[in-house]
C-alpha positions in Angstrom: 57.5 21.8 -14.6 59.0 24.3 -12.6 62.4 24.2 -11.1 60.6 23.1 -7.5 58.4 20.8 -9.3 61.6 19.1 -10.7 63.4 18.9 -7.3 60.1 17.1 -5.6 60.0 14.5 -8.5 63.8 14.2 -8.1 63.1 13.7 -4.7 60.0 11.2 -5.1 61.4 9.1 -7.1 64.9 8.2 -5.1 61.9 7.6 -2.0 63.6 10.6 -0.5 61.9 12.9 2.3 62.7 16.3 2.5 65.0 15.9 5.8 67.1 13.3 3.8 68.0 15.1 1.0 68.3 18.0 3.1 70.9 15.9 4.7 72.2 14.7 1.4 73.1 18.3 0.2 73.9 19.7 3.5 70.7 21.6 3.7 67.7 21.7 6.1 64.6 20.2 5.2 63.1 23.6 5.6 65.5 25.0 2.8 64.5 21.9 0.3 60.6 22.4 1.2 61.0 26.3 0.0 63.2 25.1 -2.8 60.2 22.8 -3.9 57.7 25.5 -3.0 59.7 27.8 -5.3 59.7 30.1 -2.7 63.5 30.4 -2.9 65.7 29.5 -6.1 68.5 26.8 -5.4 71.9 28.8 -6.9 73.9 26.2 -9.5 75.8 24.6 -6.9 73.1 23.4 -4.7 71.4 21.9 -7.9 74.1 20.3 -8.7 74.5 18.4 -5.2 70.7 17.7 -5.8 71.5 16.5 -9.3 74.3 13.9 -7.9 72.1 13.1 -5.2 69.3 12.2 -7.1 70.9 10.9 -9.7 69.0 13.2 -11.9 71.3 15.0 -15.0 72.2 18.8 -14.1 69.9 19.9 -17.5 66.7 18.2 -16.0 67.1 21.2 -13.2 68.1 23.8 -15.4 66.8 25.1 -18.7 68.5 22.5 -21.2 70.8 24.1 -23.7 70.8 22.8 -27.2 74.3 22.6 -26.6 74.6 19.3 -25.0 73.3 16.0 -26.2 71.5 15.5 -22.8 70.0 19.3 -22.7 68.3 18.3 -26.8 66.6 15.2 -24.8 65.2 17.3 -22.1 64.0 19.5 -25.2 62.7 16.7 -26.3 61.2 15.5 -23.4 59.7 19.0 -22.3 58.8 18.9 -26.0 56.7 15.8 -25.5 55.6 16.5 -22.5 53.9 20.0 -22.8 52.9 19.8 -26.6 52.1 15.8 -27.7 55.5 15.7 -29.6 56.2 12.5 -30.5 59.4 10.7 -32.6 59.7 7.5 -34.3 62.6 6.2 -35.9 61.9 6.3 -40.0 61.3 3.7 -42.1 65.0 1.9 -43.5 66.3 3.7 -39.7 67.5 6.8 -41.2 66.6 9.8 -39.5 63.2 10.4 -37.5 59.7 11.3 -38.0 58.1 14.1 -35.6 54.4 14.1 -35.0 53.0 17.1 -33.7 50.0 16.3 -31.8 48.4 19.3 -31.4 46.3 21.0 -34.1 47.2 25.2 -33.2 51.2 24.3 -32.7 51.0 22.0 -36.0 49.9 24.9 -37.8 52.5 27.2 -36.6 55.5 24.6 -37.6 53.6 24.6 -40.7 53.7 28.2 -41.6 57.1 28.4 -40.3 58.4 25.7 -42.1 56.6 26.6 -45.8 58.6 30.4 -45.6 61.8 28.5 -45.0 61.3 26.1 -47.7 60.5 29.0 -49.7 63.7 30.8 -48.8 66.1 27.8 -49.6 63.9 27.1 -52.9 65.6 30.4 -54.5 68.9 28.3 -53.3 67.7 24.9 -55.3 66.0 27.2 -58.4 69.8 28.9 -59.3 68.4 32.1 -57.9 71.4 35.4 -58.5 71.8 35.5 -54.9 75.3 33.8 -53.4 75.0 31.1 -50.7 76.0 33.5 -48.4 73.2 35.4 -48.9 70.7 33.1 -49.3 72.0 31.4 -45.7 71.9 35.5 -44.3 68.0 35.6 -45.6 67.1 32.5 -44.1 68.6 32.7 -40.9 67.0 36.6 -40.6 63.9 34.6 -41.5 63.6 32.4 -38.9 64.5 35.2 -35.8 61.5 37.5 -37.3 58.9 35.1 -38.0 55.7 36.8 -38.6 54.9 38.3 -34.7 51.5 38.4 -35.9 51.6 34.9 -36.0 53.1 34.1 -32.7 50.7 36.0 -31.4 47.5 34.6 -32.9 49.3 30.8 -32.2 49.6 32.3 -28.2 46.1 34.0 -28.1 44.5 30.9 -29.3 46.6 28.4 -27.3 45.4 30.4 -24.5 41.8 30.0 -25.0 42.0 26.9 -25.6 43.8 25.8 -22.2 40.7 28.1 -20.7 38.3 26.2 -22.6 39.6 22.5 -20.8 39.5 24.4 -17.3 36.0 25.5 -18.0 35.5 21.7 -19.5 37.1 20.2 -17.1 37.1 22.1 -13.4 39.0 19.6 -11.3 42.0 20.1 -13.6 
């Protein structure tokens, strides 16, 4: 969703028009219409008058930060939302299970996650390297994962979304 979306949904769902919220923010309905349009860019403030006023947390607005507990549940909502993510509490209720409902992103997580096991393996298998080192490897690791990869995972992602909007038109 983009940032407009989010304020019309925001707005929807208190059963707000533009004029009111407008008046709830101390903006004209003009301003909120552009806003939703995304035609203009609300500055921090403003969204957070519209956050108040819709009752709506700040990080739904704004890109969530891992940071927060709230901005890892909008992850996890976007997450869900854009990519079939889902999360179920494990058996015994300790820790979670993550289900990756779509085939191109599951193999991506896959890849990814085999060269990190592989990296922390040397940890487990008494490898000469320190823990410092080992921690160092991995975390260099995950910020250069295979390029080549990304970019087949985008490349076919992409044909795929062109494939359901030749499938399926009124989409």
């Amino acid at each position: 969703m983009t940032i407009g979306e989010k304020i019309k949904f925001a707005r929807i769902s208190n059963k707000l028009t533009q004029k009111q919220l407008g008046e709830m923010v101390r903006l004209s309905d003009v301003r909120i219409r552009q806003y939703e349009l995304n035609t203009r860019t609300p500055k921090e403030n403003i969204l957070k008058e519209i956050s108040r006023s819709t009752g709506f947390p700040i990080e739904f607005f704004t890109n969530p930060s891992v940071d927060t507990y709230n901005g890892v549940i909008q992850i996890l909502n976007m997450l869900e939302e854009k990519y079939g993510f889902s999360i179920k509490k494990s058996v015994g209720n300790r820790g979670y299970n993550l289900t990756i409902d779509n085939k191109m992103l599951d193999d991506h997580v896959s890849t990814w996650l085999k060269g990190a096991e592989e990296i922390m393996r040397q940890k487990a298998e008494g490898s000469d390297k320190t823990d410092e080192q080992i921690v160092i490897e991995r975390q260099l690791w995950k910020f250069r994962f295979p390029k080549s990869d990304v970019e087949r995972f985008e490349a076919e992602k992409n044909a795929s979304q062109k494939n359901n909007r030749k499938e399926n038109p009124s989409n």
